[in-house]
N, C-alpha and C positions, 0 to 999 in steps of 0.2 A: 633744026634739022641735023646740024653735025653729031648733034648729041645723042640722037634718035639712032641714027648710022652706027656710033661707037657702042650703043646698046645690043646691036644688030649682031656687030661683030664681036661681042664679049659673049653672045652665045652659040654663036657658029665654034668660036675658038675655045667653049668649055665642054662641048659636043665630042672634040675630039679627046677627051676626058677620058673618056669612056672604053678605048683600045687599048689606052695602056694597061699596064699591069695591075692586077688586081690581086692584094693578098687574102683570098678567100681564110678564114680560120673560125674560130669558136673562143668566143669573147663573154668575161661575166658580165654581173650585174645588167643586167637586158636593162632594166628599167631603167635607167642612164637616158637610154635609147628615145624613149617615150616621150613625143612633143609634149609641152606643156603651151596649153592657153589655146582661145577662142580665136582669137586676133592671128597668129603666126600661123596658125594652123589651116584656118580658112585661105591665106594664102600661099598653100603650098610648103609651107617651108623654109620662102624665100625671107627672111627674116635678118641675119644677124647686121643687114644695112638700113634698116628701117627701124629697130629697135632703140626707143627714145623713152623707156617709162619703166616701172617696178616689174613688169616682166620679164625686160630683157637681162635680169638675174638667171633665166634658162636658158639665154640665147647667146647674149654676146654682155658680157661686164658691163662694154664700153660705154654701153648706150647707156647706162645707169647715170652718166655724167652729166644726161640733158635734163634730169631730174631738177626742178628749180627748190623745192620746198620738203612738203611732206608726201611720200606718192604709197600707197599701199594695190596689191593686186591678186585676186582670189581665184582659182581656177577649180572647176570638177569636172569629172566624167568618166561612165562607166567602161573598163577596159573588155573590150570584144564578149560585152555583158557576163566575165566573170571577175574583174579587180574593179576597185575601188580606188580613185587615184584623186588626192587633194592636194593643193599646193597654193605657198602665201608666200608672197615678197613684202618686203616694206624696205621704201627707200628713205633717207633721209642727207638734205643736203646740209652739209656744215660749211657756211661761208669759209671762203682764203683757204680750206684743205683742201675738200672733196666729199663725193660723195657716199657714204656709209650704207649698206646691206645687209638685212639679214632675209635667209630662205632657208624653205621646208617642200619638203616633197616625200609624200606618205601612198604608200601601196597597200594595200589589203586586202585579204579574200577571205570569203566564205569558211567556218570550218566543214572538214572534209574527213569521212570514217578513214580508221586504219583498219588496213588489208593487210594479209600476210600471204605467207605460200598454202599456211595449215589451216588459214581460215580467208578464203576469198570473199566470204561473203561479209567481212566487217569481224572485227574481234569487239565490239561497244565502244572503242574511245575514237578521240577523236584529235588531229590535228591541226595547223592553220600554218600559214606564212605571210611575212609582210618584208616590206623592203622602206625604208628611208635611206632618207638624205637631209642633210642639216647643213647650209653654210652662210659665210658670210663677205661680204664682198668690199671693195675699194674701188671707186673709179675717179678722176677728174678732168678737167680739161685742162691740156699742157698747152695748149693755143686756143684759140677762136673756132677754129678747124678742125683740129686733133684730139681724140681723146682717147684715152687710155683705161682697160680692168680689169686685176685680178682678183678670182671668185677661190676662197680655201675650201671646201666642206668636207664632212665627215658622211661615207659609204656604210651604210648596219645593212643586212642581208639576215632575214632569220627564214627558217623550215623545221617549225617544230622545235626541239632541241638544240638545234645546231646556230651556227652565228657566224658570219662572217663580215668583217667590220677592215674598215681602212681608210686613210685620206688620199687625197685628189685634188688635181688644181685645172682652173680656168682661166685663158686670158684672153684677153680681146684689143681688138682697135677698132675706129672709126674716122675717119678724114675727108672733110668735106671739100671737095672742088670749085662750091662755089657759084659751076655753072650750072642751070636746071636744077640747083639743090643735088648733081651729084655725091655719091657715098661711097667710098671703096674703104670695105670693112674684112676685115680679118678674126677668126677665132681659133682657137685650141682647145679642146674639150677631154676632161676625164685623165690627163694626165697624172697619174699614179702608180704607186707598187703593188704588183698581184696581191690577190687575196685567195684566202682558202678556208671551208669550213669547218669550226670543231664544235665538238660539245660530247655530253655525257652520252648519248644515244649510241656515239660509236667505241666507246668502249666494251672490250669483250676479255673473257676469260678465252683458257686457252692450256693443253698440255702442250711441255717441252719434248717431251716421248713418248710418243702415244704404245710403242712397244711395251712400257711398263705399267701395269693395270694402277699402280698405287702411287703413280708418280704426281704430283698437286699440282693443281691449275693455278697457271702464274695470269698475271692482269695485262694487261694488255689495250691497244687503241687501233683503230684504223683509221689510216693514214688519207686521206681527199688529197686530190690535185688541185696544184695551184690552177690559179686562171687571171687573163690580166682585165683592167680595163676596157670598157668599149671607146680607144681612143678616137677621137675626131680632129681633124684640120679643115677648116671652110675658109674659103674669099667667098667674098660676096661683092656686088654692086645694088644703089638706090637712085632714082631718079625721078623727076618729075617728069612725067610722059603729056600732059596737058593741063591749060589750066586757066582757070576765069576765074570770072566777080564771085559766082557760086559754087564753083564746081573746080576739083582737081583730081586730076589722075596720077597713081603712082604705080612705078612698077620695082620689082626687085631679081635677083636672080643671085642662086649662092649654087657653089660646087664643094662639093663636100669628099672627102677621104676620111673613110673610117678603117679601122684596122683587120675589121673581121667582115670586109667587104666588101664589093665592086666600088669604083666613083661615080658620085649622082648628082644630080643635077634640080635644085626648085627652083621653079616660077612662078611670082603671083604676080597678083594688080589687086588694088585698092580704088577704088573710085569714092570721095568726098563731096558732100553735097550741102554747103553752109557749113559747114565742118561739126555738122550736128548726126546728119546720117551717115552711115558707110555701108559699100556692098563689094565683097571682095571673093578672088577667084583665083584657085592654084594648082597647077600639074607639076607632078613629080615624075623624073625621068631616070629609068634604071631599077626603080622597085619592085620588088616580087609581085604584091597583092595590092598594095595603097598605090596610085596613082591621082587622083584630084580631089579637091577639097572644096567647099563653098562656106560660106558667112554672109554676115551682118549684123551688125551695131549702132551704138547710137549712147551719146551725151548728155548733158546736161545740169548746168550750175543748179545749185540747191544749198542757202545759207551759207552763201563762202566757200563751198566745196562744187568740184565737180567728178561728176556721176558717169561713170561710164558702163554700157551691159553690150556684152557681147556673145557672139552665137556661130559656131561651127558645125560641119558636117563631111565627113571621110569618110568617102565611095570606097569599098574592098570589093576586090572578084567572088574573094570565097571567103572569106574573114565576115564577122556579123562589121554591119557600119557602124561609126564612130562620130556620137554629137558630146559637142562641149560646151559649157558656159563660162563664160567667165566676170566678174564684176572689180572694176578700178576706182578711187577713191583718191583724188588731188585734193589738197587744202592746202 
């Protein structure tokens, strides 16, 4: 019951979250932004204290460190039915270090005609954009309790010609109290150096004097603004909310500060059933258009390995909704 209490009051007291000051701005690489996976998605959000597997190489390092073996984890789904969004973790545990990461996160869209001012109706060619991410991760456990990760990767950004590329670091914790399986988890996200687009597209010619009819076109570039990171900082909490012979309930709850936006607030729950089925449920507090999310999953050993599928769905007001899959692989 106490523990029930201090769950009560860890969201009353991130409510008020939300009066403080917010630094509204205009943040790159959006896709940063973009959940990844069936599982943290269906609840909300509330993620980076419940994060124990190859996923939470998108969420929080730290959890990377409950990894026992070999853990791999696959995600798809289509972005507001115009991007393409895939993403793969593989974790692997090296006895007496830690535990080793590698991740991909790949965007892509449709090609799209080029328009000009002189020809609106399409000039024949055609453009496209994609966005990754590549990194790799560290995590261990420095106690029983405690666990620690930083995630390195590499930012590419392309739009046709252009490219914008840079590195970015992640860190995380996780500490467990012990009581009800509480979690008080920490993360950092996207911390790095602005980036900015170049390529050959924005190169132009150009007179130094246009007063002189015969004067020659010198060469020339234009110049894009920088833009930073979409930085984040989250606390989170994870708890056991109920729990029997077959059945267990879990809940989580993170507050999140981002840079180029209000403080928000996820909630999910997880409900466990023989730890074969799951059916899980999540509101988000503070967001424009996404507000809740639903799932479910479900397990299964197969030759030494286990089998996990899992299944998401994000309600938008006005945005097209958003289903995900995603498939884990333990051996």
């Amino acid at each position: 019951m106490k523990m029930k209490k201090l769950f009560l009051l860890i969201i009353i007291f991130a409510g008020t979250a939300l009066a403080q000051y917010s630094n509204l701005g205009s943040a790159g690489a959006q896709f940063l932004q973009i959940p990844i996976g069936a599982k943290p998605v269906a609840m909300g959000g509330a993620f980076i204290g419940l994060a124990d597997d190859a996923s939470a190489f998108f969420w929080n390092p730290a959890g990377l460190a409950h990894v026992n073996n070999w853990d791999a984890h696959f995600s798809y789904h289509k972005w507001f039915d115009l991007f393409d969004i895939s993403a793969v973790s593989v974790a692997y545990n090296l006895e007496d270090i830690g535990v080793f990461t590698v991740g991909l996160v790949s965007v892509t869209s449709e090609k799209m005609e080029i328009t000009t001012e002189s020809q609106p109706n399409g000039t024949g060619g055609y453009f496209d954009a994609s966005d990754n991410l590549f990194g790799v991760s560290f995590s261990r456990k420095l106690t029983d309790m405690f666990s620690v990760g930083i995630t390195a990767k590499y930012v590419y950004q392309r739009i046709w010609n252009e490219v914008a590329d840079g590195f970015a670091f992640d860190v995380g914790t996780q500490y467990n109290l012990g009581m009800n399986n509480l979690i008080i988890a920490m993360s950092f996200s996207n911390f790095g150096p602005d980036m900015k687009f170049e390529g050959p597209d924005l190169n132009i010619t150009y007179s130094k004097d246009q007063t002189l009819p015969l004067s020659r076109l010198a060469p020339g570039s234009l110049q894009t603004d920088e833009f930073p990171l979409p930085l984040h900082f989250q606390v989170g909490i994870a708890m056991d909310l109920y729990t029997a012979d077959f059945m267990k309930v879990r809940g989580g709850l993170d507050v999140t500060h981002p840079n180029d936006n209000v403080e928000r607030i996820n909630i999910g729950t997880e409900i466990s059933v023989f730890d074969r089925i799951y059916l899980r449920g999540g509101y988000r507090i503070n967001y424009d258009d996404d507000k809740f999310g639903f799932g479910a999953g479900t397990n299964f050993p197969l030759s030494g390995t286990l089998l996990s599928f899992d299944y998401s769905y994000s309600v938008y007001d006005l945005l097209p909704n958003v289903q995900r899959i995603s498939v884990g692989v333990k051996f």
